[in-house]
C-alpha positions as CSV (number, residue, x, y, z in Angstrom):
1,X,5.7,24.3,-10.0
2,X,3.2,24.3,-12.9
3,X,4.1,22.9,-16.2
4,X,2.0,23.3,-19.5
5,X,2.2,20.4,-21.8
6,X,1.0,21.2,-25.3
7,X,0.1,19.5,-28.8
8,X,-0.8,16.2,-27.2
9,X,-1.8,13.2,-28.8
10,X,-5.7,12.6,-28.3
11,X,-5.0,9.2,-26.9
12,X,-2.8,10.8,-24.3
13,X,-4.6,9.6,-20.6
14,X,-3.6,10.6,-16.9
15,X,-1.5,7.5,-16.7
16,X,0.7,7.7,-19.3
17,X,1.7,11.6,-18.2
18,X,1.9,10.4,-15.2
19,X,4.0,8.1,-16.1
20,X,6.0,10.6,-18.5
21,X,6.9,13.0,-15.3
22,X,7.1,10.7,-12.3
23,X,10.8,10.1,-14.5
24,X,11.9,13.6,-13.3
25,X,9.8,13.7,-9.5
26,X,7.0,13.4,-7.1
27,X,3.8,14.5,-9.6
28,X,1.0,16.2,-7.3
29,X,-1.2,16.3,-9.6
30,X,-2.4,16.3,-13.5
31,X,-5.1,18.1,-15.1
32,X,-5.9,16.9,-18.9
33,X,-8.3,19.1,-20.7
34,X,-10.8,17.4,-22.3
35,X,-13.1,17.9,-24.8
36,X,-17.3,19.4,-23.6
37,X,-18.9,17.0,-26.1
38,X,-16.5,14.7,-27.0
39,X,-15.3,14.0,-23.9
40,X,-11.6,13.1,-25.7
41,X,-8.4,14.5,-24.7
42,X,-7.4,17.9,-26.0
43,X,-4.1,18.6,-26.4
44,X,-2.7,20.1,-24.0
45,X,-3.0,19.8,-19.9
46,X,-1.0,20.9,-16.5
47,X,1.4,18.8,-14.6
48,X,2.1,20.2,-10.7
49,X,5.5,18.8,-9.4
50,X,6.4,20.3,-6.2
51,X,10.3,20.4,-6.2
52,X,11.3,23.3,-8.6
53,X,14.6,21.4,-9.6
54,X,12.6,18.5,-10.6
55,X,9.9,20.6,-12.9
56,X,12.5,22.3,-14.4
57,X,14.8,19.2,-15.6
58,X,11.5,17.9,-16.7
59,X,11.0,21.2,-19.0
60,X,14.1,21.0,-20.1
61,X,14.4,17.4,-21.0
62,X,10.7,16.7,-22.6
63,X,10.5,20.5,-24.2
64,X,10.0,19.3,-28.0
65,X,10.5,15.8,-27.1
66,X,8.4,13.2,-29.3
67,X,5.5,11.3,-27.2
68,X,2.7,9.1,-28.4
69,X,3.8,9.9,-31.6
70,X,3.5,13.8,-31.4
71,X,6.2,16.5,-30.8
72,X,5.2,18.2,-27.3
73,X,5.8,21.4,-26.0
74,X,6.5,21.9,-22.1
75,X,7.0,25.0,-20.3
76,X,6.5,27.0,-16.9
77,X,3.0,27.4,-16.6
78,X,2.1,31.1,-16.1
79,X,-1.0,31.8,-14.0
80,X,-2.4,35.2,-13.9
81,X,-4.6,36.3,-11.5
């Protein structure tokens, strides 16, 4: 399942998401926007977790949760095609 994080600190790397999600399952993988010229974090990215049960806790439990100092948003990322 895709997840969209949103209003993420700058500071925010791979690793520490990583380490955010792997709480609620097996992460595939992470994708952190970053900035063309800056090259910093923008804030927001997408998580992949396989397991649907797993995602889902992990939307409901970080939805408007506080990390790095920032309120984030999570939710089912919706691709269209």
């Amino acid at each position: 399942m895709n997840i969209f994080v949103s209003n993420l600190s700058v500071s925010a790397h791979k690793s520490h998401l990583k380490n955010l999600f792997s709480e609620f399952g097996k992460v595939r993988s992470i994708i952190v926007i970053r900035g063309y010229f800056s090259k910093k974090t923008d804030t927001s990215c997408w998580v992949v977790i396989d397991n649907r049960a797993d995602a889902e806790n992990a939307i409901r439990n970080l939805d408007h949760s506080i990390f790095m100092e920032k309120t984030i948003g999570v939710s089912e990322a919706i691709l269209l095609l």
